[in-house]
C-alpha positions in Angstrom: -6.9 14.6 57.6 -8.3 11.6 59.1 -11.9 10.4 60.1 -10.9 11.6 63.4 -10.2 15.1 63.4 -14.0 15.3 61.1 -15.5 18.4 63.3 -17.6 19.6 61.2 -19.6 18.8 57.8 -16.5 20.8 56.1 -13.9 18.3 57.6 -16.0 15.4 56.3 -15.7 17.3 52.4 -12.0 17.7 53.1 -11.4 14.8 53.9 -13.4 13.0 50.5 -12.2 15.9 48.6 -8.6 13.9 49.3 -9.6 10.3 48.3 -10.8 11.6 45.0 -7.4 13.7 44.7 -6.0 10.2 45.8 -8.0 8.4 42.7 -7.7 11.1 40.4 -3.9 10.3 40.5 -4.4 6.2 41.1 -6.0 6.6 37.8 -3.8 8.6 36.1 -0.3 6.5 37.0 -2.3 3.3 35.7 -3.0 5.0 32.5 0.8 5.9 31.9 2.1 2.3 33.0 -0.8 0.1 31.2 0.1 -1.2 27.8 -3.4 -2.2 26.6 -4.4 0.5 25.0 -8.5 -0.2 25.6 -7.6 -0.1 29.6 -5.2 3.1 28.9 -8.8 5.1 27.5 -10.8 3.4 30.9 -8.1 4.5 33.5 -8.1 7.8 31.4 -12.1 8.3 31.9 -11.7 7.0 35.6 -9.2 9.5 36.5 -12.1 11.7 34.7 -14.5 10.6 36.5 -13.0 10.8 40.1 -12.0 14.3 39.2 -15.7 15.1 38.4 -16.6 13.8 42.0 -14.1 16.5 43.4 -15.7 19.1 41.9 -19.0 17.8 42.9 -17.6 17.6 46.8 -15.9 21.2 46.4 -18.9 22.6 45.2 -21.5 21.5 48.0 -18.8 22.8 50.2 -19.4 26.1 48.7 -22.9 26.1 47.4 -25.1 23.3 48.6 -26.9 20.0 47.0 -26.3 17.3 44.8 -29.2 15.4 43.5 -28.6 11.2 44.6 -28.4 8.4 41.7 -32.0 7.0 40.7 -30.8 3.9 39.9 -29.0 0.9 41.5 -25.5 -0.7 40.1 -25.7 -4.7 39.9 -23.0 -6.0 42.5 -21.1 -9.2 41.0 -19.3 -9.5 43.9 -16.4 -10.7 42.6 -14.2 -7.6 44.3 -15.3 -9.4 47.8 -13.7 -12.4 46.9 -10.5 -11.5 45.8 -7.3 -11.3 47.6 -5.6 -7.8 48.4 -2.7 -6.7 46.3 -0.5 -3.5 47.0 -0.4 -1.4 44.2 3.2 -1.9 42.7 5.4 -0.6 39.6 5.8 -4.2 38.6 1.7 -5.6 38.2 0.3 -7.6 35.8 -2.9 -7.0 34.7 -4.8 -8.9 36.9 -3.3 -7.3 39.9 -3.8 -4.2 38.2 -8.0 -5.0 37.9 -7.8 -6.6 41.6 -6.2 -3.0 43.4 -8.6 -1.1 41.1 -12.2 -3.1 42.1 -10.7 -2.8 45.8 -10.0 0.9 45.7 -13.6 1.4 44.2 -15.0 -0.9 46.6 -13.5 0.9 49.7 -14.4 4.0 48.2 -18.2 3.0 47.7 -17.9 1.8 52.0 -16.5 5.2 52.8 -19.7 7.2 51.2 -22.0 4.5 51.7 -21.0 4.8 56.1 -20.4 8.9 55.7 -24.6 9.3 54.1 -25.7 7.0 57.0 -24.3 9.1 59.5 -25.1 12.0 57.7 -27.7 14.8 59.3 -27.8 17.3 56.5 -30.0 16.2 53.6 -28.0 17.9 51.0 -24.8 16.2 52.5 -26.5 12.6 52.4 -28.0 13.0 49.3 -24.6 13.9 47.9 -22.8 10.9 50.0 -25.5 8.5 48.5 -24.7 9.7 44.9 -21.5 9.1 45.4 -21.7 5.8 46.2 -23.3 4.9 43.3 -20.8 6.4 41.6 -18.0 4.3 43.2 -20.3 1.3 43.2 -20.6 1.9 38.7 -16.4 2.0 38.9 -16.5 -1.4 40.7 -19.1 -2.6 38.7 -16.9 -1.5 35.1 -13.6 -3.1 36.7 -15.6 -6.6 38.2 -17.2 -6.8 34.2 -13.3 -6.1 32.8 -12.3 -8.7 35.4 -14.8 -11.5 34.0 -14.4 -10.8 31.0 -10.2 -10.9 30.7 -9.1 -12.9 33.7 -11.8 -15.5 34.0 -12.6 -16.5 30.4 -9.1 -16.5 30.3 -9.0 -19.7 32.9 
């Protein structure tokens, strides 16, 4: 499902309901191929994580509300600065961190756009909550980021 075909409120939730399938395994394959065993436990509590959002779309599309974040995740920025990489088999670390902070940033865009053209409160509220969400996932990778790869340099 694409951002086209979205007819209804339900379409929208479908189609989120995907991405976090989508992170849920990202997640999970970067768990099994990482050899640092700290990042291993993170990717672990990501996949986690993205699978709570899931359940937190499929319920409003059953039930109703979501109550949004109360607070605001600092932006380093440092995702905005970095140069794409396609996830491969073959990544360092680095590249690992990069596709990671990218993923989370574009995911953070996609409810950050779908609340502001969003009519139903419940369905904004739960749009703005998730990108918080996302915007804490970018936030943990940026932090890993500065402290592994820039120190490091």
């Amino acid at each position: 499902m694409n951002q086209e075909s979205w007819e209804s409120v339900d379409d929208l939730l479908a189609f989120a309901i995907d991405k976090e399938q989508e992170a849920i395994e990202f997640y999970t394959d970067l768990a099994e191929r990482t050899d640092r065993p700290a990042m291993k436990t993170v990717f672990k509590e990501f996949a986690a994580m993205e699978k709570g959002h899931k359940t937190k779309l499929e319920n409003v599309k059953t039930a109703g509300t979501l109550t949004p974040s109360s607070s605001k995740v600092l932006d380093l920025k440092i995702a905005d600065y970095l140069v794409d990489v396609e996830p491969r088999p073959d990544m360092d670390y680095q590249q690992i961190l990069i596709v990671a902070m990218k993923r989370e940033q574009a995911a953070r865009n996609l409810y950050a756009d779908l609340a502001a053209a969003a009519d139903d409160p419940a369905v904004k509220d739960l749009l703005q909550a998730l990108s918080e969400e996302e915007a804490k996932h970018r936030n943990r990778f940026e932090t890993e980021y500065d402290d592994f790869v820039m120190k490091e340099n």
